[in-house]
C-alpha positions in Angstrom: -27.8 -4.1 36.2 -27.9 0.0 36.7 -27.7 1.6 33.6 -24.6 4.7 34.0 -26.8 8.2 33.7 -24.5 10.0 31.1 -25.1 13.9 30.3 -26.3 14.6 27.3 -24.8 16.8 24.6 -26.8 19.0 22.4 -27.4 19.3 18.6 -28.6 22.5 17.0 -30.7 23.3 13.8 -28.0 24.5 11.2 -31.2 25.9 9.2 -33.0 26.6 12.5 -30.8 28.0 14.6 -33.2 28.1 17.3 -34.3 24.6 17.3 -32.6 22.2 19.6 -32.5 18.7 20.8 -30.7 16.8 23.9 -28.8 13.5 22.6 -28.6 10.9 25.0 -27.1 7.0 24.1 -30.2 6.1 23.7 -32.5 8.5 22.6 -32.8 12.2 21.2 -35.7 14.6 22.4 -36.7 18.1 22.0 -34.9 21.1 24.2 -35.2 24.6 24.9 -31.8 26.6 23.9 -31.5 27.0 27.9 -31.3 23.1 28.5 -28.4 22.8 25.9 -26.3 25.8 27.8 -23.1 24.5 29.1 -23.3 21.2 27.1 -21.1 20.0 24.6 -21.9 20.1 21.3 -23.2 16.4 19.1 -20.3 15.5 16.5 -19.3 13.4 14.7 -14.6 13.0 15.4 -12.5 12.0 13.3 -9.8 9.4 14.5 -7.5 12.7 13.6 -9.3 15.2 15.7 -9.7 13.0 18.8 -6.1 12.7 18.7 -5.5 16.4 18.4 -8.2 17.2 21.2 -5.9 14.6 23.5 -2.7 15.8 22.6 -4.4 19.5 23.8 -5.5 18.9 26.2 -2.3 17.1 28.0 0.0 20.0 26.5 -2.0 22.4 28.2 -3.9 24.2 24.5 -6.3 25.3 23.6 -8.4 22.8 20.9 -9.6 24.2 17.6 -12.8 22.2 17.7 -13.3 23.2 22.0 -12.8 26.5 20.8 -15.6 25.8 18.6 -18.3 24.0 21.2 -17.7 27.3 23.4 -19.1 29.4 20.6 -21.6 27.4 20.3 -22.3 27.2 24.1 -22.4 31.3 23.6 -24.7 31.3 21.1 -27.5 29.0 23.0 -26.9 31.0 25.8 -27.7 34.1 24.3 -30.7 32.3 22.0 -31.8 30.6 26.0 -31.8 34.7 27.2 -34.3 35.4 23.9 -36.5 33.0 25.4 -37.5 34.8 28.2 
């Protein structure tokens, strides 16, 4: 059977902010900040946020926690451009 390729999403250091790692389904390794740009965020949802994300998203708003994964995004973009 062929196994679906799913993107990963990042995960970020809270104490070391420049420390990152790619989480796939089935394993977690090691990333530069520029890997992790333009992935989402690794969280843990509530049944409660999941709901408010959907409901968003099909009214057309913007989400609280989306809100969120784009500063995040920002923020390993800029670390990925400190890199260099």
């Amino acid at each position: 059977m062929e196994r679906l390729a799913l993107t990963p999403m990042f995960w970020q250091n809270p104490i070391r902010p420049n420390h990152f790692r790619l989480v796939y389904s089935d394993k977690i390794v090691e990333a530069s900040a520029k890997e992790c740009v333009g992935l989402e965020r690794w969280a843990v949802w509530t049944p409660e946020s999941i709901e408010q994300r959907l409901r968003d998203y099909y009214e057309g708003k913007e989400n609280f926690y989306v809100q969120r994964n784009k500063e995040a995004w920002a923020l390993a973009e800029d670390t990925a451009k400190l890199e260099h």
